[in-house]
ROMARTI-201868 format. One record per atom (N, C-alpha, C, O): x negated, y, z; residue number from 0. Coordinates in steps of 0.02 Angstrom, whole numbers, plus 32768, in hexadecimal, padded with zeros to 4 digits. Example, Ala and Ser with C-alpha at 12.3 -4.5 7.8 and 13.67 -1.06 7.14 Angstrom:
REM ROMARTI-201868
7D6C|7EE4|8186|0
7D99|7F1F|8186|0
7D6C|7F5B|8186|0
7D38|7F5A|81A7|0
7D7E|7F90|8162|1
7D54|7FCB|8165|1
7D7B|8002|818A|1
7D62|8039|8192|1
This chain:
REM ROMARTI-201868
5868|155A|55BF|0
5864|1591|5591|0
582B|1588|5560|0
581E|15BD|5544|0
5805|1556|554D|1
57D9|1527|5539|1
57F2|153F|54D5|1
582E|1541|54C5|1
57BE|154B|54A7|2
57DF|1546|5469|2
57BC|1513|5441|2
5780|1508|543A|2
57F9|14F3|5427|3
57C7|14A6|5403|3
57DA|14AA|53D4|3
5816|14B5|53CE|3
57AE|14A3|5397|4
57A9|14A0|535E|4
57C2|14D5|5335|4
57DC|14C4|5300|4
57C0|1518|5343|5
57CC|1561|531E|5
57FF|155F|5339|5
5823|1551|5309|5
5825|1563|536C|6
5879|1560|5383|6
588B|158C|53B1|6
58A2|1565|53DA|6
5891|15C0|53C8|7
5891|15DE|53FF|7
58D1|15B6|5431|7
58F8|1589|5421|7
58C9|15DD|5475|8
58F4|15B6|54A9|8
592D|15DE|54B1|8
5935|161B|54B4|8
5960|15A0|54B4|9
59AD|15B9|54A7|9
59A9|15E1|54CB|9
59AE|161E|54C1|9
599C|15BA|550C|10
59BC|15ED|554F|10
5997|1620|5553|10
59B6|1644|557B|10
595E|1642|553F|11
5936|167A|5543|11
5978|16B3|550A|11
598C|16E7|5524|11
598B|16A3|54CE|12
59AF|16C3|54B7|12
5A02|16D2|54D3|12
5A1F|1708|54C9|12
5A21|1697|54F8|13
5A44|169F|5513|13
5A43|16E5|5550|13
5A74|170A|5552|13
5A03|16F2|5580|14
59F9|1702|55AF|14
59F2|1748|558E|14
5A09|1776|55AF|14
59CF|1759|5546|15
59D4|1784|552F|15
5A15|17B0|5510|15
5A1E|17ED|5514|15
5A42|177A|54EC|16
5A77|179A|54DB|16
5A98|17AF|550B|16
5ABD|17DF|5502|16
5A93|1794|5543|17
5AC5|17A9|5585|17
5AC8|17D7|55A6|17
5AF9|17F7|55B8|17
5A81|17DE|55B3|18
5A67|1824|55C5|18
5A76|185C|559A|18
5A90|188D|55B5|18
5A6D|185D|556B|19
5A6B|188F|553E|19
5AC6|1896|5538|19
5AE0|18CD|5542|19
5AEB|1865|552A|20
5B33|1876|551D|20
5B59|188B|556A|20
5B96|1890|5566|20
5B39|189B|55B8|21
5B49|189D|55E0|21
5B26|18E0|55EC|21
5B34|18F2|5625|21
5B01|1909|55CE|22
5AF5|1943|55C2|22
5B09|196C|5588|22
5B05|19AA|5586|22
5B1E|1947|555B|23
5B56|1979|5522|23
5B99|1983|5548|23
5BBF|19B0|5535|23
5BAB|1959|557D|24
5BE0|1965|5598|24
5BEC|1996|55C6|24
5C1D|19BA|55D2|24
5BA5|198E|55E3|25
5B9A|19CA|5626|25
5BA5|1A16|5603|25
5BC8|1A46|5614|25
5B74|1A08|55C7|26
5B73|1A49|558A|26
5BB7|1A5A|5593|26
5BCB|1A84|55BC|26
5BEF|1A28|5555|27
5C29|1A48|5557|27
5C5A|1A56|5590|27
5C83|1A84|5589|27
5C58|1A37|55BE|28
5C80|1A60|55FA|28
5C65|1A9E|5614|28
5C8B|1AC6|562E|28
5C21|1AAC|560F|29
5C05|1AEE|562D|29
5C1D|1B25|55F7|29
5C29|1B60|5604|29
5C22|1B06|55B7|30
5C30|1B49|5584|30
5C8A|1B49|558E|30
5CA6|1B80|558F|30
5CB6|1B08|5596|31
5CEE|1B27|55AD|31
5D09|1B51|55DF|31
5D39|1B77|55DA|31
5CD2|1B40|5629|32
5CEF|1B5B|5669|32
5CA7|1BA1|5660|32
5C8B|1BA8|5696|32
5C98|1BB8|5644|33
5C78|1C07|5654|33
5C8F|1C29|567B|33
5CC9|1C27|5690|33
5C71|1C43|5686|34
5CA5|1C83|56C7|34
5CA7|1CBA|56A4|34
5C75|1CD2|568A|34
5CEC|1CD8|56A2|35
5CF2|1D18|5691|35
5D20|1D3C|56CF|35
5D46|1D27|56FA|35
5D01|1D88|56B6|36
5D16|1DC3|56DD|36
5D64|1DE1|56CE|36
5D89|1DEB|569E|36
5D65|1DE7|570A|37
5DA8|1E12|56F3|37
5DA2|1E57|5723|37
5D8C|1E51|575C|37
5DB2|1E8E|570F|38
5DA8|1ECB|5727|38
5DE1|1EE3|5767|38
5E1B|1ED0|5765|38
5DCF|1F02|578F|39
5DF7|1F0A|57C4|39
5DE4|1F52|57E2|39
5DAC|1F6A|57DE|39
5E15|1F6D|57FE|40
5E04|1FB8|5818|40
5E22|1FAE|5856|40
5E50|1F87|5864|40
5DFB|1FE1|5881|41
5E04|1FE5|58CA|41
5E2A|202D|58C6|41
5E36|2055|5899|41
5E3C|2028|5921|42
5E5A|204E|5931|42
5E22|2099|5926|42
5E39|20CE|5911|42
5DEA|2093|5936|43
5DCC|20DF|591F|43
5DB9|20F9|58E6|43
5D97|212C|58E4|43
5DD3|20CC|58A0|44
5DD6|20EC|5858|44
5D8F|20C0|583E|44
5D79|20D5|5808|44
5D6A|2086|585E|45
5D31|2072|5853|45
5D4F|2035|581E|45
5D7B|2013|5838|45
5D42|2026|57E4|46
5D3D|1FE6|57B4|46
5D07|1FBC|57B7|46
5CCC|1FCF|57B7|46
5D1A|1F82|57BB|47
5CDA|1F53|57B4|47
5CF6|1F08|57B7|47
5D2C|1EF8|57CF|47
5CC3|1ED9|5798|48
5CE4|1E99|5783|48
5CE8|1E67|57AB|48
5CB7|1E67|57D0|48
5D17|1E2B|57B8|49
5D0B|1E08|57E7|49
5D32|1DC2|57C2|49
5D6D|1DB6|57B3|49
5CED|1D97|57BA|50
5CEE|1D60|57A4|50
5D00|1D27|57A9|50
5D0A|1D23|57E6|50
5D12|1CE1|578B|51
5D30|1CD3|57B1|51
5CFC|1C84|57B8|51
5CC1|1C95|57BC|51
5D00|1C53|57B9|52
5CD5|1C22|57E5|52
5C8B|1C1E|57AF|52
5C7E|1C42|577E|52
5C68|1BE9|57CA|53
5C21|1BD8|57C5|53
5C1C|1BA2|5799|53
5BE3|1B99|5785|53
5C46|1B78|5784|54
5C40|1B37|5783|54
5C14|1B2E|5726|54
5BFF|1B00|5702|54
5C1A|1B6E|5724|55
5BFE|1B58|56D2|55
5BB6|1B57|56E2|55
5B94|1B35|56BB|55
5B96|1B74|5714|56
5B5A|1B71|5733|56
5B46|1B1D|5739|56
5B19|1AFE|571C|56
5B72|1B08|5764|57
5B66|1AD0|5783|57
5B62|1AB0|573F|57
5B29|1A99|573C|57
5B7C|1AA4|5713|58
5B88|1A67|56D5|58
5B58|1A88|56A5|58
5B38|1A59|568E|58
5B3C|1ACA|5684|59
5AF6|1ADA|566D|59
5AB7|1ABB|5693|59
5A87|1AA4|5674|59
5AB9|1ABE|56EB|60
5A80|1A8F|56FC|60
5A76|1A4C|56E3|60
5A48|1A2E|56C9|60
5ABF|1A3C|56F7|61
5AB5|19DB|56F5|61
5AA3|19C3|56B1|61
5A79|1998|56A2|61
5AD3|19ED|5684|62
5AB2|19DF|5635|62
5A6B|19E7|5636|62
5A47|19BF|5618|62
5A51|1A1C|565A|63
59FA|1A0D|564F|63
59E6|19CA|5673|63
59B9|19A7|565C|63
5A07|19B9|56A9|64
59CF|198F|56C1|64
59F6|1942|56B4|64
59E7|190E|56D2|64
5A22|1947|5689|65
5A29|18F0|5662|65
59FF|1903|5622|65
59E2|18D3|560A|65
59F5|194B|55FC|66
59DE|1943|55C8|66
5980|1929|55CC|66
5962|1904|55A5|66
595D|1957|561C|67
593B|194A|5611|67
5918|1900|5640|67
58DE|18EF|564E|67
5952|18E7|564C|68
593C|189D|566F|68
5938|186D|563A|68
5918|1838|563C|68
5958|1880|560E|69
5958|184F|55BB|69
591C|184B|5598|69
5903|1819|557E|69
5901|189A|559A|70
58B2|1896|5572|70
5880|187F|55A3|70
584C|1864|5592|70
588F|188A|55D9|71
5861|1887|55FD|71
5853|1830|560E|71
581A|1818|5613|71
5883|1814|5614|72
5880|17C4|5605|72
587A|17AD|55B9|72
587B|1770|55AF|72
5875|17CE|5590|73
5863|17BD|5552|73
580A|17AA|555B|73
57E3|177A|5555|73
5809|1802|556E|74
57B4|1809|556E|74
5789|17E0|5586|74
5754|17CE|556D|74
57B3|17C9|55DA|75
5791|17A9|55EE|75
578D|175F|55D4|75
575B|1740|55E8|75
57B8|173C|55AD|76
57AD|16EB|5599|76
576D|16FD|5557|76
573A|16DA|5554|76
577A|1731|552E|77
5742|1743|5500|77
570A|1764|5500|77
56E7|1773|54D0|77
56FE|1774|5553|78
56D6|179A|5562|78
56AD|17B7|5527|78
5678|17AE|5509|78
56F9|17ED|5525|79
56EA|182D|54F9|79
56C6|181F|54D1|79
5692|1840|54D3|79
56CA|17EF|549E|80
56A3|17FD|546C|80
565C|17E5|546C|80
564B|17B0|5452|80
562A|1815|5490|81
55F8|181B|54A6|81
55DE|17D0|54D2|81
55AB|17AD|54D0|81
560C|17CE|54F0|82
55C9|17A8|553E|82
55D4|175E|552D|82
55B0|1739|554F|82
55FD|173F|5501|83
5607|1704|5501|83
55E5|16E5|54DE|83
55B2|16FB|54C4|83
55FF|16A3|54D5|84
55E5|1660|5483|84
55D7|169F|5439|84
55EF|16D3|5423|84
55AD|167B|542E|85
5595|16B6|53E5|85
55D9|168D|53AA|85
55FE|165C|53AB|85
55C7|16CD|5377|86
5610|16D2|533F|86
55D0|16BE|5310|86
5595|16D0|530A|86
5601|168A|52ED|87
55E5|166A|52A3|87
55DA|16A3|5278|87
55F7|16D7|528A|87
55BD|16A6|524C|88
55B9|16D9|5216|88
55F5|16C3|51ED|88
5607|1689|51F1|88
5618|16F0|51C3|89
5659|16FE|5199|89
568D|171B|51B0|89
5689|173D|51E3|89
56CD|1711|518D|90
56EF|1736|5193|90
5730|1730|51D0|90
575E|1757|51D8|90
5726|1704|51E9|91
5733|16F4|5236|91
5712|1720|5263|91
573A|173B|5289|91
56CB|1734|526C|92
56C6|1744|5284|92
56CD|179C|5275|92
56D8|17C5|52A2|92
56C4|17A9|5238|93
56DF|17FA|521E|93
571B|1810|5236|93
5724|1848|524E|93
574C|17DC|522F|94
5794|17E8|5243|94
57AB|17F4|52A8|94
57D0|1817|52CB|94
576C|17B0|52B1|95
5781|17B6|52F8|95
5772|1811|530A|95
579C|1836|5323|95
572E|1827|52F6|96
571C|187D|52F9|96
5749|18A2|52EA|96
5760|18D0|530E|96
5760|1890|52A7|97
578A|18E9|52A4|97
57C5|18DE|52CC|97
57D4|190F|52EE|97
57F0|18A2|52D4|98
5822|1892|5309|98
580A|18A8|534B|98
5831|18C6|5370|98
57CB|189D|535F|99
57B2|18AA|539B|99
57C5|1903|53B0|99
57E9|191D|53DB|99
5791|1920|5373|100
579E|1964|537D|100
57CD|1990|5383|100
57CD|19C9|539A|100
580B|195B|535D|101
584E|1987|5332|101
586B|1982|5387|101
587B|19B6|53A2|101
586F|1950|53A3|102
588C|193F|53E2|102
5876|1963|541A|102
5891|1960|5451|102
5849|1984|540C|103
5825|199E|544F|103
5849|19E3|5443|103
586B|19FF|546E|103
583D|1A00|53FB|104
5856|1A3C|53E2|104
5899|1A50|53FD|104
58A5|1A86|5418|104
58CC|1A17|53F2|105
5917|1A24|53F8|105
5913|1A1A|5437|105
5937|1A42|5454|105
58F9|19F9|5459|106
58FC|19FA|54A1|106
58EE|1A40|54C6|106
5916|1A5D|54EA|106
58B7|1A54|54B8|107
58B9|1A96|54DA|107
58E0|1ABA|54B8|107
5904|1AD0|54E5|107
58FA|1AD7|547A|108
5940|1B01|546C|108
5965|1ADB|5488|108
5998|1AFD|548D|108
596F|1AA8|54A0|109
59C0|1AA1|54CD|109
59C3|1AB0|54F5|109
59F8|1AC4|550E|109
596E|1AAC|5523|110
5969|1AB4|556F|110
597C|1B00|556D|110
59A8|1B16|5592|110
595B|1B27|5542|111
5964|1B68|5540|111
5996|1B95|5552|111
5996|1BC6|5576|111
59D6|1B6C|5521|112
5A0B|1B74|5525|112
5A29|1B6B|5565|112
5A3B|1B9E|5582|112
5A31|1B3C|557B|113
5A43|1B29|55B6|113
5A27|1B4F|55E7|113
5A54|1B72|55FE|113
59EA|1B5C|5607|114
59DB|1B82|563E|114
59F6|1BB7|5639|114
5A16|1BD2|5665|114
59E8|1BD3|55F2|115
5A03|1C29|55E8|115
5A3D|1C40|5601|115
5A49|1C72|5621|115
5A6D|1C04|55E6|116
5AC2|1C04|55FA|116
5AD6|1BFC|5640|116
5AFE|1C1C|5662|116
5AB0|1BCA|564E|117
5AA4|1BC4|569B|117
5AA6|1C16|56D1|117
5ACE|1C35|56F4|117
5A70|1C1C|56BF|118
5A3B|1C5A|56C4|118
5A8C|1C8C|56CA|118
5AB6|1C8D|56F7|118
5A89|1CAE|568D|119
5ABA|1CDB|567A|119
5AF8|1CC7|569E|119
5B17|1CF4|56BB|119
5B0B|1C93|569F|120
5B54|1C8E|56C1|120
5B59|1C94|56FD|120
5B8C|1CA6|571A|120
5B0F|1C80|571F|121
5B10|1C96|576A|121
5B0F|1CCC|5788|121
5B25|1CDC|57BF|121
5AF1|1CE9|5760|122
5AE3|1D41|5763|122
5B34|1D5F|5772|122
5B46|1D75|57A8|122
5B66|1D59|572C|123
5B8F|1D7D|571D|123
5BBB|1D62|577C|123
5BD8|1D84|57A6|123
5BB1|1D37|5779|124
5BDF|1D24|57BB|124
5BC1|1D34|5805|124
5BE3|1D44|5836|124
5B94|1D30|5804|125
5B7B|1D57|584A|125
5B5E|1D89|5850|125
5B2F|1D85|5878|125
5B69|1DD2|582C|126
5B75|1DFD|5826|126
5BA5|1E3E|580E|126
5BA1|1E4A|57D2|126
5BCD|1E65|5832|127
5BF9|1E89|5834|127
5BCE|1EC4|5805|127
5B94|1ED6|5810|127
5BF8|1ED9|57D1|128
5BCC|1F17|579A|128
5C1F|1F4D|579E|128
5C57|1F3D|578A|128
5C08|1F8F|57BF|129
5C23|1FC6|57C8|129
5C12|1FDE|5794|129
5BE2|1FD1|5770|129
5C59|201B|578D|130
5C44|2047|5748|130
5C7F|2084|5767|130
5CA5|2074|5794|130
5C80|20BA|5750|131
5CB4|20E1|5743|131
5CC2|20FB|570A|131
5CC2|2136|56F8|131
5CCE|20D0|56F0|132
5CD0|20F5|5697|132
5D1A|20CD|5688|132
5D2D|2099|56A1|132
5D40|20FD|5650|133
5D8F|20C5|5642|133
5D70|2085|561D|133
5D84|2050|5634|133
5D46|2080|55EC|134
5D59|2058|55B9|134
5D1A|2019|55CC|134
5CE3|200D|55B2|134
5D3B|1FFD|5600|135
5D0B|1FAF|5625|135
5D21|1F84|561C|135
5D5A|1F72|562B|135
5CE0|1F59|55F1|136
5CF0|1F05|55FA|136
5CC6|1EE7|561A|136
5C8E|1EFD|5628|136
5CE4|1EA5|562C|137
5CB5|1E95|5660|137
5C82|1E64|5645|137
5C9F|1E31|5635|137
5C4A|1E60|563C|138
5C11|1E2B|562E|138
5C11|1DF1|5625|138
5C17|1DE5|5661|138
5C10|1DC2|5611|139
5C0E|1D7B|5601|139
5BD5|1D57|55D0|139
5BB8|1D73|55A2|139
5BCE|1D20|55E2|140
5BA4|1CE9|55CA|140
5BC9|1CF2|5570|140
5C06|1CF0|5565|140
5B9D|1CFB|5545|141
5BA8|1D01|5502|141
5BD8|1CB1|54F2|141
5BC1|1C81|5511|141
5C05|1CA6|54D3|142
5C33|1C6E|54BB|142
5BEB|1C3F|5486|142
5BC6|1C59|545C|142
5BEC|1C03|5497|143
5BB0|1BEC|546D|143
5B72|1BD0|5486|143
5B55|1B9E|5471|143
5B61|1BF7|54B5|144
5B0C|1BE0|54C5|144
5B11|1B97|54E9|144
5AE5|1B6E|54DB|144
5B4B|1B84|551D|145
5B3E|1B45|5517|145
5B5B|1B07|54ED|145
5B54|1ACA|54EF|145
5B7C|1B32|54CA|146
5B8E|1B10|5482|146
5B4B|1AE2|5441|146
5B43|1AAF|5420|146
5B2A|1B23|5450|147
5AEC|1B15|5420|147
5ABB|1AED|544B|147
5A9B|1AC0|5430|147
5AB4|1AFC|5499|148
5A94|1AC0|54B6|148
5AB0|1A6E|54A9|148
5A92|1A38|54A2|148
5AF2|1A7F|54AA|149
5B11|1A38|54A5|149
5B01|1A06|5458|149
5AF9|19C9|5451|149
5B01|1A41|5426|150
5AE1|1A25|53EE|150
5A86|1A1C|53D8|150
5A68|1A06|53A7|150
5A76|1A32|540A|151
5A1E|1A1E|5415|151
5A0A|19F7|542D|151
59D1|19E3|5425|151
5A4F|19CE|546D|152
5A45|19A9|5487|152
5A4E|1960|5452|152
5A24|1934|544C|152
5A87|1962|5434|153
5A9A|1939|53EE|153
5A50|1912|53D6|153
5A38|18DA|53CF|153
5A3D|195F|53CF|154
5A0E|1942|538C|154
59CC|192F|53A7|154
59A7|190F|5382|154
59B8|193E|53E4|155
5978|1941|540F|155
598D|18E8|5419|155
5960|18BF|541A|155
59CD|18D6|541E|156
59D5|187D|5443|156
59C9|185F|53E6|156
59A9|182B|53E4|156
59D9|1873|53B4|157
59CF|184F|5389|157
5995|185E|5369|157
5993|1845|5330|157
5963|1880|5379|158
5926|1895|5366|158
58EA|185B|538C|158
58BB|183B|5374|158
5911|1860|53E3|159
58F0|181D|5400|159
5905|17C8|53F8|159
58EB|1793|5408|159
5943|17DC|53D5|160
5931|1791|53B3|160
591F|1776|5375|160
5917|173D|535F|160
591A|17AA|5362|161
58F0|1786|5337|161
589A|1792|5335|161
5873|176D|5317|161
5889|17C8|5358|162
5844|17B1|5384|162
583A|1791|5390|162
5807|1778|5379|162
586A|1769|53CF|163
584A|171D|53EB|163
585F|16F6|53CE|163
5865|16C6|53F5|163
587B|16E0|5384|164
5896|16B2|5364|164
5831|16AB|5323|164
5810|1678|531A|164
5827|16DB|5310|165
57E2|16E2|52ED|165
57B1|16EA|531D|165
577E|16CE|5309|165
57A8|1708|535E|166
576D|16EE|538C|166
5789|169F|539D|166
5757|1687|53B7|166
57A6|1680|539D|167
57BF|162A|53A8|167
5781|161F|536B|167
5747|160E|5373|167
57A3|162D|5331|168
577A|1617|52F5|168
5725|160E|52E9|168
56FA|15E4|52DA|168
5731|1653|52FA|169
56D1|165D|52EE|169
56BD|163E|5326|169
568B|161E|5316|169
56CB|1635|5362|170
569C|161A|5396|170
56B2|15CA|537A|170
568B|15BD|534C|170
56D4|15A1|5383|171
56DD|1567|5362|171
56A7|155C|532F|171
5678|1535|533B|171
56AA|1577|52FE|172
566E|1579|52B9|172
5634|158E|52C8|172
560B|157C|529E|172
5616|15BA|5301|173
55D5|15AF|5319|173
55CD|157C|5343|173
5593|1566|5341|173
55FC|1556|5377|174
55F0|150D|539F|174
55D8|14EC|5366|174
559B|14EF|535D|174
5603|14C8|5337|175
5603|14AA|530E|175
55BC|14AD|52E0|175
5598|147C|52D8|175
55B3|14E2|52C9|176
556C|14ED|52A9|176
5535|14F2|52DF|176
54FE|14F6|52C5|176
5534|14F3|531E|177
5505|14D9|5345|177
5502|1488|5347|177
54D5|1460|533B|177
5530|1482|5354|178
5537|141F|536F|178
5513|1400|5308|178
54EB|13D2|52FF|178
552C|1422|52DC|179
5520|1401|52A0|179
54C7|13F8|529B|179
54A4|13C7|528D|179
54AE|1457|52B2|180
546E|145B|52AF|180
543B|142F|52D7|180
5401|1428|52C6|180
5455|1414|530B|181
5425|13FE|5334|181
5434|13B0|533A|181
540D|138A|5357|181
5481|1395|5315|182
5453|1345|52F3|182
5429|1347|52BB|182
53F9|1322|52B5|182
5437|1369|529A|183
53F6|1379|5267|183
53B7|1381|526A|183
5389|1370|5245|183
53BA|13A8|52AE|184
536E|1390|52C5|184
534D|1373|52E6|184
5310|1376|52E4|184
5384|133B|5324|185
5369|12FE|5325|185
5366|12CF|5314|185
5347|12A3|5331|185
5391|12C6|52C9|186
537A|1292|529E|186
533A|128A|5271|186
531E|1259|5257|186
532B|12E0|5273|187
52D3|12E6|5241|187
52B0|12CB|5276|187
5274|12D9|5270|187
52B9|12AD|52A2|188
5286|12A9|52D1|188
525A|12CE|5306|188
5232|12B4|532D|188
526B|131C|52FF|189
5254|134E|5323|189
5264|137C|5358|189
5251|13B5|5364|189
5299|1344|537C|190
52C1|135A|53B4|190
5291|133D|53EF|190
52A1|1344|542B|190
């Protein structure tokens, strides 16, 4: 996973697209299979909703945790930014930042998304909501929210590649301007 000469590593992007396109998927099956209510009355005049499976639960989790096994192996080969090889000055390294930030950004609106839906869909299903009133509908996960996770997830995987395509860069161009600086100064003689 080694980057030589400004190049980032295939397989680091591979590992990334994969992840990330194996959580837009989780996304869209959880926003197809939602659970909705359907209303039912008993024999003593009581209304209340009874839902029908979980599984959009299950596929809002997993989308979180391929989405966030993707950044999270990002972070760690670039250790975040922060902890690693220093960034050349220019615009390699400007780009690797706002990519950095934009990625972190969409990442948590996706995560957002996703738990919420999660969240909410679990609710509506393991809980029975009584009413006696005629005019009842029964509760549901809004159409969308893991829709819009699924498109945060999109843009959060192409936000990190091209992060680690300009952190490749700038760390390359600070190696390089180290190794240049320091034959230079044992050829003055003062090494």
């Amino acid at each position: 996973m080694a980057m030589d000469e400004g190049k980032s590593s295939t397989l680091v992007h591979i590992l990334v697209i994969a992840l990330s396109l194996t959580a837009f998927g989780f996304a869209i099956a959880a926003e197809r299979r939602r659970s909705t209510g359907e209303i039912v009355h008993d024999p003593h005049n009581i209304t209340f909703c009874v839902y029908d499976s979980d599984v959009a639960t299950g596929y809002g989790v997993g989308a979180f945790l391929f989405l966030f096994s993707g950044q999270s192996l990002l972070m760690g080969i670039t250790k975040c930014l922060c902890f690693g090889k220093p960034l050349a000055p220019g615009s390699s390294r400007a780009w690797s930042i706002i990519y950095f930030a934009s990625s972190w950004l969409t990442f948590l609106v996706a995560s957002a998304c996703l738990i919420a839906g999660a969240t909410k869909n679990a609710y509506h299903t393991k809980y029975r909501h009584m009413i006696h009133a005629q005019s009842w509908t029964c509760e549901s996960l809004r159409k969308g929210v893991f829709i819009a996770g699924a498109v945060f997830i999109i843009l959060t995987m192409f936000l990190n590649i091209y992060y680690y395509m300009y952190f490749a860069k700038a760390t390359s161009q600070a190696a390089r301007k180290t190794n240049r600086s320091s034959s230079t100064v044992s050829m003055s003689g003062y090494a």
